[in-house]
C-alpha positions as CSV (number, residue, x, y, z in Angstrom):
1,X,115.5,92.1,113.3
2,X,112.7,94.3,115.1
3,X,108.9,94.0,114.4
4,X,106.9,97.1,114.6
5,X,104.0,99.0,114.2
6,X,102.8,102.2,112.2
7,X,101.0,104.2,115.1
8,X,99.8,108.2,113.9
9,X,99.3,109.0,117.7
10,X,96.3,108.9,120.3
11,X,94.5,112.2,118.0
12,X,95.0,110.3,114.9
13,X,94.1,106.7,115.8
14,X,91.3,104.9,116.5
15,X,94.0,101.8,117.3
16,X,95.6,102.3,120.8
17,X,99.4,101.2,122.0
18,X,97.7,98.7,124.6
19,X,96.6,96.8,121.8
20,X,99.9,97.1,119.7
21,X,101.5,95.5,122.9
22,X,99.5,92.4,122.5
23,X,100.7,91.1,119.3
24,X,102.8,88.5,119.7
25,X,106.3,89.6,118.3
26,X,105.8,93.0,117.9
27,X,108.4,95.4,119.9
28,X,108.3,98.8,118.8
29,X,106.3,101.6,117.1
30,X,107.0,103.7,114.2
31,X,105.9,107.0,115.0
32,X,105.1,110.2,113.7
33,X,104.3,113.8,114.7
34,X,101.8,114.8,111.9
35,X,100.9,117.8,112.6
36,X,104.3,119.5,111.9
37,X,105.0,120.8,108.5
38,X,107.6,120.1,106.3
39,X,110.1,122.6,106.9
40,X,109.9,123.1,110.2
41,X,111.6,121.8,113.5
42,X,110.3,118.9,115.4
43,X,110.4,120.2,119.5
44,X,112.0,118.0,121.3
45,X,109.7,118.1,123.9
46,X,106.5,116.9,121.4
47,X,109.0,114.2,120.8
48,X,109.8,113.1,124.1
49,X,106.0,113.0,125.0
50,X,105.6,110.6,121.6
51,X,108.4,108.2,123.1
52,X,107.0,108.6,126.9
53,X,103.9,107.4,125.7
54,X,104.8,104.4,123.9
55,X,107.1,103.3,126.5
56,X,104.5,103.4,129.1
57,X,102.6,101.0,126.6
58,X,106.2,98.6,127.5
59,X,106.8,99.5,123.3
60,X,109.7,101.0,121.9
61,X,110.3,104.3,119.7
62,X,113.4,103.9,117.6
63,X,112.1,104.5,114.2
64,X,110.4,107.4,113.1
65,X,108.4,107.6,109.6
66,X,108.0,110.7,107.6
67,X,110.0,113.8,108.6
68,X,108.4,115.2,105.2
69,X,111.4,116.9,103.1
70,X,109.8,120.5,102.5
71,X,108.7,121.2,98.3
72,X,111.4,123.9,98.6
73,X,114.0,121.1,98.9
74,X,113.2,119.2,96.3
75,X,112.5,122.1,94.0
76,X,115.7,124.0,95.5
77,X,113.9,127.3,96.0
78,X,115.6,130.0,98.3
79,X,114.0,128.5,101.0
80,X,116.0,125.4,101.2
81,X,118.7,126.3,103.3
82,X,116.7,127.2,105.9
83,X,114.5,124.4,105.7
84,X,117.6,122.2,106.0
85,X,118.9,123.6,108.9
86,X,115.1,122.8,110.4
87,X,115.6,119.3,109.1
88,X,119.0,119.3,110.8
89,X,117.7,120.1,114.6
90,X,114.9,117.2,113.9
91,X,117.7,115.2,113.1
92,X,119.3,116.2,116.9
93,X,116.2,116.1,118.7
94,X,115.0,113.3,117.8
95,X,118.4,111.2,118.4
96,X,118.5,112.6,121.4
97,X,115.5,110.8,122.3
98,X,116.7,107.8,121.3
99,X,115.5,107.2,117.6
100,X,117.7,105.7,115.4
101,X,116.3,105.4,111.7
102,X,114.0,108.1,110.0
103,X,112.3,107.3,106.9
104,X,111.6,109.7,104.4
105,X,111.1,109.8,100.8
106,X,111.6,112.2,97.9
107,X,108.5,111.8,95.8
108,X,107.2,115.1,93.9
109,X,103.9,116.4,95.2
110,X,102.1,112.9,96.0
111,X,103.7,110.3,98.0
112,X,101.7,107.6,96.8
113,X,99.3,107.1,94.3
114,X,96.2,104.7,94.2
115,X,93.1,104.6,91.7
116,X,90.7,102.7,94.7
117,X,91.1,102.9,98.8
118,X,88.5,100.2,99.3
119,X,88.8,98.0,96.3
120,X,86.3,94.8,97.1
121,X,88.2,91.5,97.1
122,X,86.3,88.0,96.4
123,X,86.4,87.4,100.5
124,X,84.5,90.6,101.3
125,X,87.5,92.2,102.6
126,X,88.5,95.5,101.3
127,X,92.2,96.9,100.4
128,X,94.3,99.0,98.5
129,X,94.8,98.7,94.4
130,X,96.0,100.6,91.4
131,X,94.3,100.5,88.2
132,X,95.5,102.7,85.9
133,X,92.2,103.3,83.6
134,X,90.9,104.4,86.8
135,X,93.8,106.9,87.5
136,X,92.6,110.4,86.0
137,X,94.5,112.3,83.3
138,X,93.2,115.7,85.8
139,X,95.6,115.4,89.6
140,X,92.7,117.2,90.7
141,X,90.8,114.3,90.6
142,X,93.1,111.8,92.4
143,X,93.1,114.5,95.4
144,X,88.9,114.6,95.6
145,X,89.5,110.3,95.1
146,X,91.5,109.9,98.2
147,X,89.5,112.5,100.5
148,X,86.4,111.1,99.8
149,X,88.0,107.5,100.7
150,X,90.0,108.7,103.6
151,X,87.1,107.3,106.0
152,X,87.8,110.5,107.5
153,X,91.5,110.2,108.2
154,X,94.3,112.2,107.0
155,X,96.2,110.1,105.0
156,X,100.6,110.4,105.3
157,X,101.4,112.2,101.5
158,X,98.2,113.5,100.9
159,X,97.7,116.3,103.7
160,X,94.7,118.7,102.5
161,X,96.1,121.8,103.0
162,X,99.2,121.4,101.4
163,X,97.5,119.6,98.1
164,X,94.4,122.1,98.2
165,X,97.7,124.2,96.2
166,X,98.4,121.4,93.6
167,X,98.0,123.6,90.7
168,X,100.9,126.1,91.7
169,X,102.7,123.1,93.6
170,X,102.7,121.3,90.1
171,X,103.6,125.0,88.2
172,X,106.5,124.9,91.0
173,X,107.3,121.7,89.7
174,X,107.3,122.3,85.8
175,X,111.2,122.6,85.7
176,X,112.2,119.9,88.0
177,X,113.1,116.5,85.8
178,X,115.1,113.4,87.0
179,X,118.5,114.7,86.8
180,X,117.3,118.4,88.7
181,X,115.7,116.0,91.2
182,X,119.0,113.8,91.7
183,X,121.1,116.8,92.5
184,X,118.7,118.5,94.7
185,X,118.3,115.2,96.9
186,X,122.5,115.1,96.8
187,X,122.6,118.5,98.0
188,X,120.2,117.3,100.7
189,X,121.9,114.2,101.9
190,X,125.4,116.1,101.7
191,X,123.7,118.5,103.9
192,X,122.3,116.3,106.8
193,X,124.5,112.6,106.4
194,X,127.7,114.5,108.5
195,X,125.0,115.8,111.5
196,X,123.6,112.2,111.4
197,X,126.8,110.0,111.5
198,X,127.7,112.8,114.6
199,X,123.8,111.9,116.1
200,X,124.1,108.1,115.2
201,X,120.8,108.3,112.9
202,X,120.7,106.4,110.0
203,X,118.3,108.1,107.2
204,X,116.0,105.8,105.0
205,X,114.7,106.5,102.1
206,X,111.3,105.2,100.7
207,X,111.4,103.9,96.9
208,X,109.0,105.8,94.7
209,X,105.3,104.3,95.0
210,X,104.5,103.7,92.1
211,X,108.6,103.4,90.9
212,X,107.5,105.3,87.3
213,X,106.4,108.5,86.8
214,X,102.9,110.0,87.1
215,X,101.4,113.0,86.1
216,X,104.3,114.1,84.5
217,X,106.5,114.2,87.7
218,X,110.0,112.7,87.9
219,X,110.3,109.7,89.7
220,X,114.4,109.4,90.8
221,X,114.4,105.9,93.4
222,X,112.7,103.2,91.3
223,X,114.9,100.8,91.0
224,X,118.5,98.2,91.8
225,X,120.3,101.3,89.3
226,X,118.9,104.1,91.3
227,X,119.2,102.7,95.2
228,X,122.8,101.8,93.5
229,X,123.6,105.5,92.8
230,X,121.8,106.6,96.5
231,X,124.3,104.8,97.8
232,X,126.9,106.0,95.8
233,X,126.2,109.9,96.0
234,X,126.5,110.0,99.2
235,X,128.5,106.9,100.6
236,X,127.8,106.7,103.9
237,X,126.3,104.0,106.0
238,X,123.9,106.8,107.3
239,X,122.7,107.0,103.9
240,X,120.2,104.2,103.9
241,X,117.2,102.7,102.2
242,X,113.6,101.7,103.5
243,X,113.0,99.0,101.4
244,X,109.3,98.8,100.9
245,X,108.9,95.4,99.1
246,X,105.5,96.3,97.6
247,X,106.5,100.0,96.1
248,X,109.8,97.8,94.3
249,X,107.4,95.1,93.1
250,X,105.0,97.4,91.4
251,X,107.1,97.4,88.4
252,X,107.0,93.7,87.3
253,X,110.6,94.1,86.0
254,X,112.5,94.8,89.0
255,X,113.8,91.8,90.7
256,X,112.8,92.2,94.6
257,X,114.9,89.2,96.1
258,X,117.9,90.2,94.5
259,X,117.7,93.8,95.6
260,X,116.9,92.7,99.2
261,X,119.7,90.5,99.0
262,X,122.4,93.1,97.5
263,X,121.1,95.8,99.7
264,X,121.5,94.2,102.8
265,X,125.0,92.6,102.4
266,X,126.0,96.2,101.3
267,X,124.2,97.2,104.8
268,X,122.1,100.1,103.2
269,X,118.4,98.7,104.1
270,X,117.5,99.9,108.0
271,X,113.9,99.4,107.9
272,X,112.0,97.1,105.9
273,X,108.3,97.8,105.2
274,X,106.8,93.5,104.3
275,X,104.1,93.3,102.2
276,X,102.5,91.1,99.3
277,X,101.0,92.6,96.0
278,X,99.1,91.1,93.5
279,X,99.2,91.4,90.0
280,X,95.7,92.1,88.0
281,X,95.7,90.0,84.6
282,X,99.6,90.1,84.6
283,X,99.4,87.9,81.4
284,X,98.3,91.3,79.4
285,X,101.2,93.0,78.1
286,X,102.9,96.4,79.5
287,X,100.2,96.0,82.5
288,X,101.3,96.7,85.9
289,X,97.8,96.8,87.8
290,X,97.5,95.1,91.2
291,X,96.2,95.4,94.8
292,X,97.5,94.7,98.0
293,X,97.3,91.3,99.1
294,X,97.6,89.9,102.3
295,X,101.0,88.8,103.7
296,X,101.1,85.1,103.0
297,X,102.8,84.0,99.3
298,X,100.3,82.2,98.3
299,X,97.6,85.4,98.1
300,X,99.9,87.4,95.9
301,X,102.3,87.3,93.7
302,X,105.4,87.3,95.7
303,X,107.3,85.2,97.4
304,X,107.3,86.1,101.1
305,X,109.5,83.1,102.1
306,X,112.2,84.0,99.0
307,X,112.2,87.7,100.8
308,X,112.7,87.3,104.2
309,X,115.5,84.7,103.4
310,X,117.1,87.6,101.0
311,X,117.3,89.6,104.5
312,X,117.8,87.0,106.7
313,X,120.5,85.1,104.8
314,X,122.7,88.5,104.3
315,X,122.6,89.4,108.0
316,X,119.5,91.7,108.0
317,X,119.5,93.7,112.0
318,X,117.4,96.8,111.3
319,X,113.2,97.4,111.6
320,X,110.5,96.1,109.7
321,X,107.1,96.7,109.9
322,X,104.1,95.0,107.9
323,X,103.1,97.5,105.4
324,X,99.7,98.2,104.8
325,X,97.0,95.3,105.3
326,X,93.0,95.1,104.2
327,X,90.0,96.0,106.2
328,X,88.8,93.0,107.6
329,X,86.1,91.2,110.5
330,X,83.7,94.5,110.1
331,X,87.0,97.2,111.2
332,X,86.8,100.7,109.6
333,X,89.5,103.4,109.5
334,X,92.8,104.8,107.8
335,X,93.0,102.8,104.5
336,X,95.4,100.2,104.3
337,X,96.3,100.6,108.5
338,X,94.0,99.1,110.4
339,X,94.2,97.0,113.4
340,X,93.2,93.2,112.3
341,X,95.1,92.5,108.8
342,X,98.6,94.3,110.1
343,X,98.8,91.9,113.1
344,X,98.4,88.7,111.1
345,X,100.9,90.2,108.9
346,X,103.4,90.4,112.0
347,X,101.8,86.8,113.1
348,X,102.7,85.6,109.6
349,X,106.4,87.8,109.2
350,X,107.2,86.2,112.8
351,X,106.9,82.6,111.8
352,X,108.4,83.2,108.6
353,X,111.5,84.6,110.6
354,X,111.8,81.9,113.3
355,X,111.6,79.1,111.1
356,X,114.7,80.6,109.1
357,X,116.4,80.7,112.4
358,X,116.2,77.5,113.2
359,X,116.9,76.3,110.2
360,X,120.2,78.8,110.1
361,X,120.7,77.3,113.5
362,X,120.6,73.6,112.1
363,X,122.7,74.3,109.3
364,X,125.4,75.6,111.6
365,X,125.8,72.6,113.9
């Protein structure tokens, strides 16, 4: 198991590499070229500048996070084929540069979804929730909700020019439901999996966040059933998951530990994003509010020990990162990535990690 690091670049962060390097544990960066738009090729030269620069910070570049899959893709428009093909010379440019996983995900029009970006916990820290009276019935809305919470930053999912379109992107959508989704994402995979298994690049996908639909928009990776037929349209082992513990947990019903544990004997999960949630007046039927909690158990309601022993105990070997963290000791910036909170996530993932180690290691003897 590697620990890394979300890192947007030096025009995009306010957090530099030299101060990645100093946390304890952490190895490698997930990276990102954000300026590219779906659909079109990432140069390999952009990419080898990236991996230059975190190397130079003594940090490594093996995972990369959101190659966005164009709209035409998931829709199937005319325009797919060609934005394949663009996907498929990422796919060979950025192997040969040494990554190995890329995580994407095939969410309809948003990416994420959150009703507050700095919702006030009883410690005066601030993080990320989702209350759904405060999710609007107008997507319009949502869009002004996140810019004028984005502290400035552009947030990954929610680029400005692509939603300023929403209205025709969602008229684009209107004949799109779960099983149109399903095959367009098959056609996808059977498109790219033979070009990664040649490169050695495992893809990853990222579970819908939330995992039900909103606004109307199908919602096709929620679940053990779904991750279950992933892995079954396409069986390949480059045809992988990005487990994102939190995204899975946001619907009460799906058991997390066991859908670590399956996953990763089956060897599907190559990157892991670790993080707690915590369910808002859980005891209220049919309500699925929370926000997200900082990484130790007893601040949320999962069990951080119970899913790192799901990985570790079925021979987990890819990347993990700690997802997401609060705004804490005065720090300002991207919502849910600053500086402070993710490190004492990796602090806290670390020790959880050793101490399954060596009690592995005491078993055995």
């Amino acid at each position: 198991m590697e620990l890394t690091f979300r890192w947007y670049g030096p025009n995009e962060e306010k957090i530099t590499l030299q101060q990645i390097r100093q946390i304890p544990g952490c190895c490698g960066i997930v990276g990102t070229l954000f300026d590219i738009p779906a659909g079109e090729v990432w140069p390999r030269g952009r990419i080898h500048q990236l991996r230059q620069m975190v190397e130079d910070a003594g940090l490594t570049l093996k995972v990369i996070e959101s190659v966005n899959v164009s709209d035409d893709i998931k829709i199937g428009t005319p325009l797919r084929d060609r934005h394949i093909e663009a996907y498929k010379e990422t796919i060979r440019n950025l192997a040969a540069e040494g990554v190995e996983v890329i995580c994407y995900n095939f969410m309809p029009v948003f990416d994420w979804v959150k009703s507050d970006l700095d919702y006030k916990l009883p410690d005066g820290s601030s993080t990320l929730a989702f209350v759904r009276k405060n999710i609007p019935d107008d997507p319009q809305q949502i869009i002004d909700t996140v810019a004028d919470g984005s502290a400035g930053f552009t947030l990954p999912g929610w680029e400005p020019e692509r939603l300023s379109q929403v209205r025709a992107l969602l008229d684009a959508y209107k004949d799109v439901d779960e099983d149109r989704l399903r095959e367009n994402l098959v056609y996808f995979l059977k498109a790219i999996i033979p070009t990664c298994e040649e490169c050695g690049v495992k893809m990853a996908i990222h579970p819908d966040d939330p995992p039900y639909s909103m606004f109307g928009l199908p919602r096709i990776i929620k679940n053990r059933e779904d991750l279950d037929w992933l892995c079954n349209a396409v069986d390949s082992p480059c045809n992988g998951i990005t487990l994102c513990c939190g995204s899975i947990a946001e619907e009460p019903g799906n058991d997390i530990y066991s859908i670590l544990a399956e996953f990763t004997r089956r060897g599907r999960i190559h990157f892991v994003h670790m993080r707690n949630i915590k369910y808002i007046s859980p005891e209220e039927p049919g309500n699925k509010d929370f926000y997200e909690a900082p990484h130790p158990s007893e601040c949320g309601s999962l069990d951080m020990v119970e899913m790192m022993r799901a990985l570790h105990d079925n021979g987990f070997t890819g990347y993990m990162r700690p997802d997401h963290g609060r705004m804490i000791w005065g720090e300002t910036g991207r919502p849910g990535y600053g500086l402070y909170d993710r490190a004492l996530g990796i602090a806290y993932i670390n020790g959880v990690w050793e101490a399954l180690e060596k009690a592995g290691c005491k078993a055995g003897e």
